[in-house]
HTML snippet that shows the backbone in 3Dmol.js (N, CA, C, O; Angstrom):
<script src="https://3Dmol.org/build/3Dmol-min.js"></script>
<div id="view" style="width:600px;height:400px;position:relative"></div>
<script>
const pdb = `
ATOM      1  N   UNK A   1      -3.022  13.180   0.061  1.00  0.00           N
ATOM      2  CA  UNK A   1      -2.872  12.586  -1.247  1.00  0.00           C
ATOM      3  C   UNK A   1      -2.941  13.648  -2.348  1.00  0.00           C
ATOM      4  O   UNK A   1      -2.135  13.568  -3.275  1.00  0.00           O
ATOM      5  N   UNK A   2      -3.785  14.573  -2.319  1.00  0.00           N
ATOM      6  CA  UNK A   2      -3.933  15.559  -3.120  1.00  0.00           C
ATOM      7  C   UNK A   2      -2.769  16.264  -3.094  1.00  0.00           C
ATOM      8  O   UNK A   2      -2.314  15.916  -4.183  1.00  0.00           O
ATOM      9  N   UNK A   3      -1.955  17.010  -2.629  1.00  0.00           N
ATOM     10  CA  UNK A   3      -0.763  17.694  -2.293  1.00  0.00           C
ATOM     11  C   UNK A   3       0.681  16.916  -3.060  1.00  0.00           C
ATOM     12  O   UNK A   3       1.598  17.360  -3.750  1.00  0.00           O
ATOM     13  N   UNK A   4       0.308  15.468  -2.506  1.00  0.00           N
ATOM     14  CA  UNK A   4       1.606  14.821  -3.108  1.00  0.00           C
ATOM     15  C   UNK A   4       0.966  14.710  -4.593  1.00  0.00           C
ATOM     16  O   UNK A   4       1.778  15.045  -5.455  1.00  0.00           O
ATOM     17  N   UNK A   5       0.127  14.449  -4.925  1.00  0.00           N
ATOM     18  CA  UNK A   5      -0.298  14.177  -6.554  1.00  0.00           C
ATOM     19  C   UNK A   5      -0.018  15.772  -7.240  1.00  0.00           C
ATOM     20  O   UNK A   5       0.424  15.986  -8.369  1.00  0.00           O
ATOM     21  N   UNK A   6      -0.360  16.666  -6.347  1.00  0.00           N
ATOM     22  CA  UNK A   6      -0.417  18.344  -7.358  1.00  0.00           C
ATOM     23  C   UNK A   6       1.765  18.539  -7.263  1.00  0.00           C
ATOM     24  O   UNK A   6       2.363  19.241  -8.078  1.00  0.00           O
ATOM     25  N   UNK A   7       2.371  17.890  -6.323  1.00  0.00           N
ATOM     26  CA  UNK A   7       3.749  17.919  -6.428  1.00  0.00           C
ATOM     27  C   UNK A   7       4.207  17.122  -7.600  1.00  0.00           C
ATOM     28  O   UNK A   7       4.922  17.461  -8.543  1.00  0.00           O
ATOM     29  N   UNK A   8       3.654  16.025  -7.338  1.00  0.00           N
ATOM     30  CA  UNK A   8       4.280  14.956  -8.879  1.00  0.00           C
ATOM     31  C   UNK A   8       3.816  15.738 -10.229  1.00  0.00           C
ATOM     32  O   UNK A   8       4.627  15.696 -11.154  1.00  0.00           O
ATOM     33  N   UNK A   9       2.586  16.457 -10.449  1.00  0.00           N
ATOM     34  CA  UNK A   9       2.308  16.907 -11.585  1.00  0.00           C
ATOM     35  C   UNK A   9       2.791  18.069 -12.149  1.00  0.00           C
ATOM     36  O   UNK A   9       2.953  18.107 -13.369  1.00  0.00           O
ATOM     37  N   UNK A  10       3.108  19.258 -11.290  1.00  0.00           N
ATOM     38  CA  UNK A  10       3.894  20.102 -11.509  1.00  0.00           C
ATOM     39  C   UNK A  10       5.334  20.010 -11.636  1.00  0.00           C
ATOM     40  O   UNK A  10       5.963  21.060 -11.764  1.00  0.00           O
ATOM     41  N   UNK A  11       5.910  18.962 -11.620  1.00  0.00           N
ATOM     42  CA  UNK A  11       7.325  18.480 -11.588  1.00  0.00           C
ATOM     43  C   UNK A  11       7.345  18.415 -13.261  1.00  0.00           C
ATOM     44  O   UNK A  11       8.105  19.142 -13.902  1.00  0.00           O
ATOM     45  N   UNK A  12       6.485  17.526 -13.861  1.00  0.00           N
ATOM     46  CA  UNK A  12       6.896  16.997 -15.080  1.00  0.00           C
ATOM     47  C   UNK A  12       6.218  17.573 -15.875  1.00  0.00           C
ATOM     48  O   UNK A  12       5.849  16.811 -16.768  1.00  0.00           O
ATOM     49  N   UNK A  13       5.778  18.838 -16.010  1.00  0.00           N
ATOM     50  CA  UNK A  13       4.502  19.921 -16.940  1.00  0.00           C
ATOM     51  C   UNK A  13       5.485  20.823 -16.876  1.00  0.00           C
ATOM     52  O   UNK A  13       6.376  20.747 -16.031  1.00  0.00           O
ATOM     53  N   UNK A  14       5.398  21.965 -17.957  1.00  0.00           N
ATOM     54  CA  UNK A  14       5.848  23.444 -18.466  1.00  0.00           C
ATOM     55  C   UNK A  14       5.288  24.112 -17.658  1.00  0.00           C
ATOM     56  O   UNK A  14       5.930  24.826 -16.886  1.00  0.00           O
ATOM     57  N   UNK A  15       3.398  24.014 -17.631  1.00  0.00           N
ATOM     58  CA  UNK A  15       2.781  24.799 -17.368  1.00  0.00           C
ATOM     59  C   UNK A  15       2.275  24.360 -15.897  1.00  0.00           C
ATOM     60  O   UNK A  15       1.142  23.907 -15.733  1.00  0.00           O
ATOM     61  N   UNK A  16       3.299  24.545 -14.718  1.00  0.00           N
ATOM     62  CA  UNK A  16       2.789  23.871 -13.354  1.00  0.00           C
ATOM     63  C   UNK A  16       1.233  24.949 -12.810  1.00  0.00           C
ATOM     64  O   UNK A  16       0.371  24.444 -12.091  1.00  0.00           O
ATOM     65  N   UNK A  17       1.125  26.470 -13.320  1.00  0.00           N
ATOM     66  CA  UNK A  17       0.311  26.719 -12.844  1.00  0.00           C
ATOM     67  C   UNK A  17      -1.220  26.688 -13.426  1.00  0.00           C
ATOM     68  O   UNK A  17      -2.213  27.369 -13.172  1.00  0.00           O
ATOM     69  N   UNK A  18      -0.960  25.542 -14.365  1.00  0.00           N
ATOM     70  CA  UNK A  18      -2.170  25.132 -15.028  1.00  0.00           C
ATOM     71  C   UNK A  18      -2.804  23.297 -14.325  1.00  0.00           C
ATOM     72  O   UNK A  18      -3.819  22.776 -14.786  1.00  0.00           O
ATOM     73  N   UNK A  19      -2.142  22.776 -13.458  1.00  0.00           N
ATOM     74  CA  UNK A  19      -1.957  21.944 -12.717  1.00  0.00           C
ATOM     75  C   UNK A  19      -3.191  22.153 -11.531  1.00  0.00           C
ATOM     76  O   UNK A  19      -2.981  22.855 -10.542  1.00  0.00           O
ATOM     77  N   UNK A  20      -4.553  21.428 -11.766  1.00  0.00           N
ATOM     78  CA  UNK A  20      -5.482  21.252 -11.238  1.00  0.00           C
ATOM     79  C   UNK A  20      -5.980  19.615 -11.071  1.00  0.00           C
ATOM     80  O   UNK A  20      -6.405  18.818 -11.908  1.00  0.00           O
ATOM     81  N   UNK A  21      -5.685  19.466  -9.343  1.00  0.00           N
ATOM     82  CA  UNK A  21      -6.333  18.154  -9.071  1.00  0.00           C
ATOM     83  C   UNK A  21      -7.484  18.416  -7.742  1.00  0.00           C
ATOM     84  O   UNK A  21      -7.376  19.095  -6.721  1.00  0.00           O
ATOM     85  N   UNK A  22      -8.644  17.526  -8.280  1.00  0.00           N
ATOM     86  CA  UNK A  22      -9.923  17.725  -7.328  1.00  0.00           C
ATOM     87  C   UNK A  22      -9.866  16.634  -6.946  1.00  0.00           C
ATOM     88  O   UNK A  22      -9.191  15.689  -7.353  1.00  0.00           O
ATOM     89  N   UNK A  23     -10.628  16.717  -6.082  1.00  0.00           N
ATOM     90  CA  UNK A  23     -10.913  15.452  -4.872  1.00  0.00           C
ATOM     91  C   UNK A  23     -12.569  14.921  -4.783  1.00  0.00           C
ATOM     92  O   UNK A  23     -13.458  15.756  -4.617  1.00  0.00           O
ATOM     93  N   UNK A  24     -12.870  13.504  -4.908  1.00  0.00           N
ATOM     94  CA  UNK A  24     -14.046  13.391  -4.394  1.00  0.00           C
ATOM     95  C   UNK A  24     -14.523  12.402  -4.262  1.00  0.00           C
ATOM     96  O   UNK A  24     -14.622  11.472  -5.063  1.00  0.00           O
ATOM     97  N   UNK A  25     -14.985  12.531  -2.897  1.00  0.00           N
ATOM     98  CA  UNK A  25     -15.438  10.811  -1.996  1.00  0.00           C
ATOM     99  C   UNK A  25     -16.544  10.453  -2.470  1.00  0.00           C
ATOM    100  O   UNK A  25     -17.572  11.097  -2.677  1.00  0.00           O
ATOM    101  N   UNK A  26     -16.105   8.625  -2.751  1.00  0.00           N
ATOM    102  CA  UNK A  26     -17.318   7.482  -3.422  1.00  0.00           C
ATOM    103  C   UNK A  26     -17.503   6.562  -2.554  1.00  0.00           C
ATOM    104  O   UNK A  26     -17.131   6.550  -1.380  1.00  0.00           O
ATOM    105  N   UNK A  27     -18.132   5.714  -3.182  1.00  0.00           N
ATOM    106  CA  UNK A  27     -18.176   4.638  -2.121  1.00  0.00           C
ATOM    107  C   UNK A  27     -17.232   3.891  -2.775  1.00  0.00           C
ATOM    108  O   UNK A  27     -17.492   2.786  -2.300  1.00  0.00           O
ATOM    109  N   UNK A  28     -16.474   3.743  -3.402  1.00  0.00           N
ATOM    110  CA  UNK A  28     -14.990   3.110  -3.979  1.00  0.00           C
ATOM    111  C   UNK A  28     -14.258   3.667  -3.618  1.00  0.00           C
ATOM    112  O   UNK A  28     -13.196   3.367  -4.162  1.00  0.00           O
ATOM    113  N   UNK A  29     -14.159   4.462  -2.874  1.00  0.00           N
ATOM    114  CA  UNK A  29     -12.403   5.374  -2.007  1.00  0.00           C
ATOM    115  C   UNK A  29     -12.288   7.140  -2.978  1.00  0.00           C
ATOM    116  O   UNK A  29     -12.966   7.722  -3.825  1.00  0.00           O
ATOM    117  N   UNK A  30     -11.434   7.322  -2.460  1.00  0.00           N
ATOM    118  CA  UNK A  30     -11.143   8.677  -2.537  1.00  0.00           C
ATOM    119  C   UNK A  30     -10.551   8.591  -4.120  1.00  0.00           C
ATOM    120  O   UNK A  30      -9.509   8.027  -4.454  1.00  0.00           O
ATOM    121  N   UNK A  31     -11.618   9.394  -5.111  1.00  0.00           N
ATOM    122  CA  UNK A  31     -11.065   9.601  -6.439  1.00  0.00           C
ATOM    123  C   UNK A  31     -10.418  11.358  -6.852  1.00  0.00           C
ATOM    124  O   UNK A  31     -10.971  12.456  -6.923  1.00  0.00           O
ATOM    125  N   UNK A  32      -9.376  11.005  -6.998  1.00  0.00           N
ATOM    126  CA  UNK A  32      -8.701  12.338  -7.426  1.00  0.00           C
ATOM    127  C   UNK A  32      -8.394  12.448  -9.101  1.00  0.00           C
ATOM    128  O   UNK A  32      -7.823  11.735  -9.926  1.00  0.00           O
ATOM    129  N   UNK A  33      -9.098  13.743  -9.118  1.00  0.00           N
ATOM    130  CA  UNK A  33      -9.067  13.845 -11.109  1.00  0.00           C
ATOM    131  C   UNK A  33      -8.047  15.099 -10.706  1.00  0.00           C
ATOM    132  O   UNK A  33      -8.098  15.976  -9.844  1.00  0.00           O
ATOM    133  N   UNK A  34      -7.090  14.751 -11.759  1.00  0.00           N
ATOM    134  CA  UNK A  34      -5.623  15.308 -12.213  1.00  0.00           C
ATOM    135  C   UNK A  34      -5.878  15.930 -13.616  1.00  0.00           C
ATOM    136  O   UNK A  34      -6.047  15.203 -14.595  1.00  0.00           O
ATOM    137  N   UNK A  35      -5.902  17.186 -13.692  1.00  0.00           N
ATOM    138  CA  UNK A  35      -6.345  18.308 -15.024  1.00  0.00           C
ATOM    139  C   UNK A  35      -4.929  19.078 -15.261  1.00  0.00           C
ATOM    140  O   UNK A  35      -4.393  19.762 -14.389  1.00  0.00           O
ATOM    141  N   UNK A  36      -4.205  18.791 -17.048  1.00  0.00           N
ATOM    142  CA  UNK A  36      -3.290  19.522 -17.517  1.00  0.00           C
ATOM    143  C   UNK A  36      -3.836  19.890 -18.418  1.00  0.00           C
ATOM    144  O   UNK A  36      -4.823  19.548 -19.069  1.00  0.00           O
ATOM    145  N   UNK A  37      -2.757  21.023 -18.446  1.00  0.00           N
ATOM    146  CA  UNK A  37      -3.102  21.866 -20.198  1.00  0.00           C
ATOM    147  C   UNK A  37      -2.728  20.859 -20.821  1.00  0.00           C
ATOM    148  O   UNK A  37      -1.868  20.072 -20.423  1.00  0.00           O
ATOM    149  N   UNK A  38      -3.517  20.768 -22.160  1.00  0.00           N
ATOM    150  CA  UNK A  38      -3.275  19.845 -23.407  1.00  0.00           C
ATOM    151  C   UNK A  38      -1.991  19.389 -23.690  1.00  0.00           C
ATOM    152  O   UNK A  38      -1.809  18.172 -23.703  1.00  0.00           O
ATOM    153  N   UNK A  39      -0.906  20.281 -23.959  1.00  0.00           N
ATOM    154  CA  UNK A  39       0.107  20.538 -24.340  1.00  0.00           C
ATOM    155  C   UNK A  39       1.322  19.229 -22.995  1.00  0.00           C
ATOM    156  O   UNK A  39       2.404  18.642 -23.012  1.00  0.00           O
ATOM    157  N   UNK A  40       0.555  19.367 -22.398  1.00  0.00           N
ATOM    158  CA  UNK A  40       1.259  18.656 -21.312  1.00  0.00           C
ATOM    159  C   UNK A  40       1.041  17.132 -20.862  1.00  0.00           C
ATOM    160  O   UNK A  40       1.694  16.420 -20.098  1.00  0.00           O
ATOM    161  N   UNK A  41       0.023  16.923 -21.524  1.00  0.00           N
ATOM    162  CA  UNK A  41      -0.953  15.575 -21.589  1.00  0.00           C
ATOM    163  C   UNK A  41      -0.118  14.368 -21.595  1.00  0.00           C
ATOM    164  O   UNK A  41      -0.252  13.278 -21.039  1.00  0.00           O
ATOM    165  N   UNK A  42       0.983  14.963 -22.549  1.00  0.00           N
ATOM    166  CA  UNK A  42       2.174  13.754 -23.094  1.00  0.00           C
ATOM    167  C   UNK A  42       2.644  13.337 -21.994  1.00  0.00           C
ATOM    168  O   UNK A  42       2.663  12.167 -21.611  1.00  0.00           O
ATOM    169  N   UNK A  43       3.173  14.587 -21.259  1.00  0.00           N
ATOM    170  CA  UNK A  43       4.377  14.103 -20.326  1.00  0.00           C
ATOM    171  C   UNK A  43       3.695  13.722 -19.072  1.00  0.00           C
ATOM    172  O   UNK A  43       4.496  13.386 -18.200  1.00  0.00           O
ATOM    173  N   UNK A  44       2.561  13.677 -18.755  1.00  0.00           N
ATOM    174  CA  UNK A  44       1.933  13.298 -17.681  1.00  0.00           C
ATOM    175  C   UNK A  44       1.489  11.672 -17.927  1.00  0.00           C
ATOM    176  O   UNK A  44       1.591  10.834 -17.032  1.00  0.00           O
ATOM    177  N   UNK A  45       0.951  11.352 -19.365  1.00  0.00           N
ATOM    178  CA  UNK A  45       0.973  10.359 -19.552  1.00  0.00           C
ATOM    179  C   UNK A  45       2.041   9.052 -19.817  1.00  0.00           C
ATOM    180  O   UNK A  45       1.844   7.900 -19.430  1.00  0.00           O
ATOM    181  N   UNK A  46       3.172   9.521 -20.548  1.00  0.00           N
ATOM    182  CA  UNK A  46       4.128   8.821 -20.912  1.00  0.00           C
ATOM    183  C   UNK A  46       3.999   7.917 -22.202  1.00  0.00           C
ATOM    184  O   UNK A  46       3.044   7.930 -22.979  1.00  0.00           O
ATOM    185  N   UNK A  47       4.859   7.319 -22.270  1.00  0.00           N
ATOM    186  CA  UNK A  47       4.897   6.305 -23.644  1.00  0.00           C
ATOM    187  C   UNK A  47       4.247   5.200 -23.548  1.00  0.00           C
ATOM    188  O   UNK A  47       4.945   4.665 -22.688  1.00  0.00           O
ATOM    189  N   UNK A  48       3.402   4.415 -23.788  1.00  0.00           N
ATOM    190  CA  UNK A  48       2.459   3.514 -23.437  1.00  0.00           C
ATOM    191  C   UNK A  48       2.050   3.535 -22.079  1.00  0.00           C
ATOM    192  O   UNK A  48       1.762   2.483 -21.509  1.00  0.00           O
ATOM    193  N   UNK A  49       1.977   5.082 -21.276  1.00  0.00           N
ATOM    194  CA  UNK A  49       1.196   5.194 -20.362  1.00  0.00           C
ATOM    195  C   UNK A  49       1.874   4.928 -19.014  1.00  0.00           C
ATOM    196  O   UNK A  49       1.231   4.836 -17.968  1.00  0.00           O
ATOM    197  N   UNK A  50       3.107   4.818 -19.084  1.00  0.00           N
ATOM    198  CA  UNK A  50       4.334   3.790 -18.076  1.00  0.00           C
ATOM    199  C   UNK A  50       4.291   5.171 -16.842  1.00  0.00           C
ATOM    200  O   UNK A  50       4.074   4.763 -15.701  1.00  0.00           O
ATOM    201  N   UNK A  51       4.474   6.709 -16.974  1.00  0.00           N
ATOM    202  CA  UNK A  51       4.468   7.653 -16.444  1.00  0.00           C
ATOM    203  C   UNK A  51       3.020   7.706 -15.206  1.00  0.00           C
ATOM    204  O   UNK A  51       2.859   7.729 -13.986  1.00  0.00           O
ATOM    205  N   UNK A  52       2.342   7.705 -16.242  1.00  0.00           N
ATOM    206  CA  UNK A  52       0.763   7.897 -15.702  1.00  0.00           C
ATOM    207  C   UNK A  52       0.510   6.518 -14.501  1.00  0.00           C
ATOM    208  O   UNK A  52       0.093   6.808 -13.380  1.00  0.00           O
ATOM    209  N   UNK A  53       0.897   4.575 -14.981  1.00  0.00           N
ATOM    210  CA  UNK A  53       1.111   4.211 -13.937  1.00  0.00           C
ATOM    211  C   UNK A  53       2.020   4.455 -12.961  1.00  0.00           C
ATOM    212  O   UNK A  53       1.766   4.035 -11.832  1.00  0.00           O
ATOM    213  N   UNK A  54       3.266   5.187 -13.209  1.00  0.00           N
ATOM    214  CA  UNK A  54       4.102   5.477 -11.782  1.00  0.00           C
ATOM    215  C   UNK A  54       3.523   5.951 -10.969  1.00  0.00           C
ATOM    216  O   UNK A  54       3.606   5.584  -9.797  1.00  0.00           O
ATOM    217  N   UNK A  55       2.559   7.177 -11.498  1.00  0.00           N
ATOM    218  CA  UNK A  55       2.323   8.139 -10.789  1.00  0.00           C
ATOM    219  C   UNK A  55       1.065   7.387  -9.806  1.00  0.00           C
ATOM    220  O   UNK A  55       0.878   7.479  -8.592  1.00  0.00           O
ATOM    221  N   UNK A  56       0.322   6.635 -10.833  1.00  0.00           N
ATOM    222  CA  UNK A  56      -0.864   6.097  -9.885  1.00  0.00           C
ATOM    223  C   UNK A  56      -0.196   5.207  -8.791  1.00  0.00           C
ATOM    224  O   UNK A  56      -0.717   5.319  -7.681  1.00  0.00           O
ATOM    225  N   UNK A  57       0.864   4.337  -8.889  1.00  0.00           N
ATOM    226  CA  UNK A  57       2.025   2.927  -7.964  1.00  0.00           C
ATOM    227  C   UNK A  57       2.287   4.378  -6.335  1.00  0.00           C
ATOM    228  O   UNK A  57       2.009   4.252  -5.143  1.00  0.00           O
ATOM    229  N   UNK A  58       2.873   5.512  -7.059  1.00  0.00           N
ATOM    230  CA  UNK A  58       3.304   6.289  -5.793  1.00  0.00           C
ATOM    231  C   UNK A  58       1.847   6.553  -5.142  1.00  0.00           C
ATOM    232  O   UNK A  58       1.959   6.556  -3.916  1.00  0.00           O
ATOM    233  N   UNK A  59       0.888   6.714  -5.446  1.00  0.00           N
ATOM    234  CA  UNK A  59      -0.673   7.573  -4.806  1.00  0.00           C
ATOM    235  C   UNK A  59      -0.568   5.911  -3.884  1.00  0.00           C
ATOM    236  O   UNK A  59      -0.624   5.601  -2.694  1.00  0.00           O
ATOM    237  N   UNK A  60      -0.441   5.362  -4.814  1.00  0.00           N
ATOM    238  CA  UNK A  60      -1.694   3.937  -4.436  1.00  0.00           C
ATOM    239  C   UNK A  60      -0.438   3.529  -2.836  1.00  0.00           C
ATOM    240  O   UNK A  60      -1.005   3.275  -1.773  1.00  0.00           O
ATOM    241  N   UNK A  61       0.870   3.518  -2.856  1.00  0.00           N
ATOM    242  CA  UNK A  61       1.887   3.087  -2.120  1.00  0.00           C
ATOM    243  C   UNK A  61       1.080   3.887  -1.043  1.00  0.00           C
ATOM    244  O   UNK A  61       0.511   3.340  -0.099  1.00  0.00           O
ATOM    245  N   UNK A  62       1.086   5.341  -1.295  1.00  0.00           N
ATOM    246  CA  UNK A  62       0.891   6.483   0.285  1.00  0.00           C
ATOM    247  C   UNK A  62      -0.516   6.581   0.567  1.00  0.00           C
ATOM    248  O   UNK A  62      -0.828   7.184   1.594  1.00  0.00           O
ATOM    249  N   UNK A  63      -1.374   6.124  -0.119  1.00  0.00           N
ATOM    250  CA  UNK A  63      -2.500   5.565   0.414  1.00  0.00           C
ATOM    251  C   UNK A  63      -2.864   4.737   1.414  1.00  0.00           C
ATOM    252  O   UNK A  63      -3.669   4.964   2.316  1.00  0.00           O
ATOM    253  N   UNK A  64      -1.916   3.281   1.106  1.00  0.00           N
ATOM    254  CA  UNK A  64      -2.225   2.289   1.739  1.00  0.00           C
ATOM    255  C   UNK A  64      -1.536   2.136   3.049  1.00  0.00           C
ATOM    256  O   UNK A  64      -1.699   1.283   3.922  1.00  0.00           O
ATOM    257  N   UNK A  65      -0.561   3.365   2.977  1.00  0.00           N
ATOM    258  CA  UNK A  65       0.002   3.431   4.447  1.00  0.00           C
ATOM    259  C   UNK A  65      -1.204   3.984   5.261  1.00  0.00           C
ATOM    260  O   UNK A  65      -1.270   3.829   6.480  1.00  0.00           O
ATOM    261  N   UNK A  66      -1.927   4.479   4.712  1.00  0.00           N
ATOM    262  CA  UNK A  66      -3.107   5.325   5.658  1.00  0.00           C
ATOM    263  C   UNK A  66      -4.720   4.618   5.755  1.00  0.00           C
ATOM    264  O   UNK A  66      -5.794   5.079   6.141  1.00  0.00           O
ATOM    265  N   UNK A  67      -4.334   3.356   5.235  1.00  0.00           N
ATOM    266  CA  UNK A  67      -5.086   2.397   5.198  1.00  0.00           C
ATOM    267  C   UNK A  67      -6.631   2.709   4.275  1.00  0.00           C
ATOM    268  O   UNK A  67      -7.734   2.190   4.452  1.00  0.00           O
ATOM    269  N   UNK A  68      -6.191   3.785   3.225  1.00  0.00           N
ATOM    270  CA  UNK A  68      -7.455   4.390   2.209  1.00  0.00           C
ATOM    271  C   UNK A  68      -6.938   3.426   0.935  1.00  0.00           C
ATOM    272  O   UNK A  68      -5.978   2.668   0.801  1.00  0.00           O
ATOM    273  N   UNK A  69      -8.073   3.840   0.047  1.00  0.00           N
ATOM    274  CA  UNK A  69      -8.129   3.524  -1.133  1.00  0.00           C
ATOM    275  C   UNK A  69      -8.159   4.750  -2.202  1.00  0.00           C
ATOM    276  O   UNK A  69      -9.247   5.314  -2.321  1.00  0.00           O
ATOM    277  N   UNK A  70      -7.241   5.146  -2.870  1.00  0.00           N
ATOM    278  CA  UNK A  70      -7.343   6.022  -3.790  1.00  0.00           C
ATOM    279  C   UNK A  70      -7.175   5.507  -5.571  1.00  0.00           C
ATOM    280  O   UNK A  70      -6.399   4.715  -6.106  1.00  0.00           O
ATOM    281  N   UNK A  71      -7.995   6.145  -5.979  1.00  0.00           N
ATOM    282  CA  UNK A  71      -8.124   6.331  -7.432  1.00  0.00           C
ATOM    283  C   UNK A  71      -7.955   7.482  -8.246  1.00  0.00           C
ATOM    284  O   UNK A  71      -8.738   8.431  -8.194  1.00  0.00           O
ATOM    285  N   UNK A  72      -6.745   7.430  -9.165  1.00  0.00           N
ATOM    286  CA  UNK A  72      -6.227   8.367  -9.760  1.00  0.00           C
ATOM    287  C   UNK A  72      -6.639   8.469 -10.906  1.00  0.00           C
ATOM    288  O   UNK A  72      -6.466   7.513 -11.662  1.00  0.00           O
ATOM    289  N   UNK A  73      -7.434   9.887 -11.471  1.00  0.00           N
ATOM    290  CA  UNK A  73      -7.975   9.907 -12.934  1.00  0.00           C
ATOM    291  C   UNK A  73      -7.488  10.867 -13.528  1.00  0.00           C
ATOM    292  O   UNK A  73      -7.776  12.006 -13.161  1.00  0.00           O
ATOM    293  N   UNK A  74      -6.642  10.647 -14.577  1.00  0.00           N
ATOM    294  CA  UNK A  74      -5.708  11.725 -15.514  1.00  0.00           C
ATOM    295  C   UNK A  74      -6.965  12.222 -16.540  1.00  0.00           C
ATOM    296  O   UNK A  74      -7.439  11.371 -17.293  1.00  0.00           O
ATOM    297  N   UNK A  75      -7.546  13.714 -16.569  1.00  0.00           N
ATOM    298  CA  UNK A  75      -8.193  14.407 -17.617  1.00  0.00           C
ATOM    299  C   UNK A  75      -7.648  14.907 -18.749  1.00  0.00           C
ATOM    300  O   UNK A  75      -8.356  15.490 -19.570  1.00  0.00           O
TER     301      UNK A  75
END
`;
const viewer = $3Dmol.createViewer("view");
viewer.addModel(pdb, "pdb");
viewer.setStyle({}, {cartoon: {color: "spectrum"}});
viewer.zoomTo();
viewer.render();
</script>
């Protein structure tokens, strides 16, 4: 999950080698925090946020093939 989330984020950022996502197990499933440079915030988020849910719809789709629960947190 981490790998495909650091691919989607470097796709749509200037600055792909500023593109930092961590990982860390809860007892609510696997939460991954997604870190851009400022400057990039926009395009990761989108226009009322429509980007930021795609991105969480694709995690949450390849998750559930693997029968996990993931939670995606944009910093």
């Amino acid at each position: 999950m981490k790998g495909l989330l650091e691919v989607i984020a470097k796709s749509l950022v200037e600055h792909p080698d500023e593109v930092v996502v961590t990982e860390q197990e809860t007892e609510k499933g696997l939460v991954l925090e997604l870190k851009v440079a400022p400057s990039d915030m926009g395009k990761v988020i989108g226009k009322q946020g429509r980007i930021a849910r795609a991105i969480r719809s694709v995690i949450k789709a390849a998750a559930s093939r693997e029968d996990k629960k993931v939670i995606v947190e944009i910093e």
